[in-house]
C-alpha positions as CSV (number, residue, x, y, z in Angstrom):
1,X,0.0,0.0,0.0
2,X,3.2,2.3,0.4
3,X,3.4,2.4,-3.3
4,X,-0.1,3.9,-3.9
5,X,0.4,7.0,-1.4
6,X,3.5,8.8,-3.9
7,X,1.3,8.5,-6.9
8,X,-1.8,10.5,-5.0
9,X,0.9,13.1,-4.0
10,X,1.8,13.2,-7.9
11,X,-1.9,13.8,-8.9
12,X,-2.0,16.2,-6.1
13,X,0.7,18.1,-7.6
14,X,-0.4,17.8,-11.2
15,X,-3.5,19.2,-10.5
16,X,-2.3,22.3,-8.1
17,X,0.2,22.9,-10.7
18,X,-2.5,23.0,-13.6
19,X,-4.7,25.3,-11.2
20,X,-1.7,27.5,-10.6
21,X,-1.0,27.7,-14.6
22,X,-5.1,28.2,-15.4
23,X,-5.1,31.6,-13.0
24,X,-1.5,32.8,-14.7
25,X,-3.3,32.9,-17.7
26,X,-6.7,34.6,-16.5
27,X,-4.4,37.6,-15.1
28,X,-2.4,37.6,-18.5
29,X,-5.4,37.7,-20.3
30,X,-7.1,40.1,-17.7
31,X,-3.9,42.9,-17.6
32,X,-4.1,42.2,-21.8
33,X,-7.8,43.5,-21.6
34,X,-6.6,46.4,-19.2
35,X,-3.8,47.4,-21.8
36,X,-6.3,47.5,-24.6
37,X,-8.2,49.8,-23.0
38,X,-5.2,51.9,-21.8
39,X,-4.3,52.5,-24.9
40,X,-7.5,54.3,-26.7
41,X,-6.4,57.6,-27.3
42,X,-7.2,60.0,-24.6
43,X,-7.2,63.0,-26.9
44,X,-10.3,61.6,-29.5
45,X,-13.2,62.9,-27.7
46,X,-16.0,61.1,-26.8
47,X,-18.5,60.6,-29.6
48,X,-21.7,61.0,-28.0
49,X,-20.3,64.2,-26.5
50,X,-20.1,65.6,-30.4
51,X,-22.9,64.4,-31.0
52,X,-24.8,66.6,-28.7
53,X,-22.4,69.2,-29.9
54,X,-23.8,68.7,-33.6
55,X,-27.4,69.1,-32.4
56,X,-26.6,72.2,-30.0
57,X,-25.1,73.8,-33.2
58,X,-28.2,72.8,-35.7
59,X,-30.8,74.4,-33.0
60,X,-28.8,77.7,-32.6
61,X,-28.6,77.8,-36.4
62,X,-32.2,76.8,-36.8
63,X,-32.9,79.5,-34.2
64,X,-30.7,82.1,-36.2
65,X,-28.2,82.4,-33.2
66,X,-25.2,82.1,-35.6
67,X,-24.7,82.8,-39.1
68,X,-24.1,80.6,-41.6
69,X,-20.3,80.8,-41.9
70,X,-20.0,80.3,-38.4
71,X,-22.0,76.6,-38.8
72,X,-20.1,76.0,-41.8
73,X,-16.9,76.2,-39.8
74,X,-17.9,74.7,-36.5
75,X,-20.0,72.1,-38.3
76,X,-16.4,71.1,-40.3
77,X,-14.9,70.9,-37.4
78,X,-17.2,68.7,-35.7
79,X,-16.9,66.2,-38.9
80,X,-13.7,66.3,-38.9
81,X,-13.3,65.1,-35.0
82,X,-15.5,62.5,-35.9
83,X,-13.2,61.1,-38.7
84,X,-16.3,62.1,-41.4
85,X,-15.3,63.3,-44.8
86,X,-17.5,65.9,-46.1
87,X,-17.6,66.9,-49.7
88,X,-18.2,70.8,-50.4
């Protein structure tokens, strides 16, 4: 019976070491994840943010707070932050 006891304490290892090896790669994959996120660009603005911008600017034009030049220009600008491509 002797024999039997080294082989459970080989399983026992086996299995501790595979355990060990599953959570190295959760926290690799985990700190990859992080990294990915890290490394959108902080200066793009946010897109819903514009968004709200492009609306704010069509009511104050559609309300005749600014002139047309001044929508034409801020309106580019917008586009251009949003990586659109207008044709004028």
């Amino acid at each position: 019976m002797a024999k039997s006891r080294p082989s459970i304490q080989k399983r026992l290892r086996e299995k501790n070491r595979m355990e060990k090896n599953a959570m190295k790669r959760e926290r690799r994959a985990q700190r990859a994840e992080e990294r990915e996120e890290a490394e959108t660009d902080p200066d793009q603005p946010d897109t819903d943010a514009l968004y709200e911008q492009f609306a704010s600017l069509n009511q104050a034009f559609a309300e005749k707070m600014i002139d047309q030049e001044t929508f034409e220009k801020r309106r580019a600008e917008i586009y251009e932050q949003l990586g659109i491509e207008v044709d004028d």
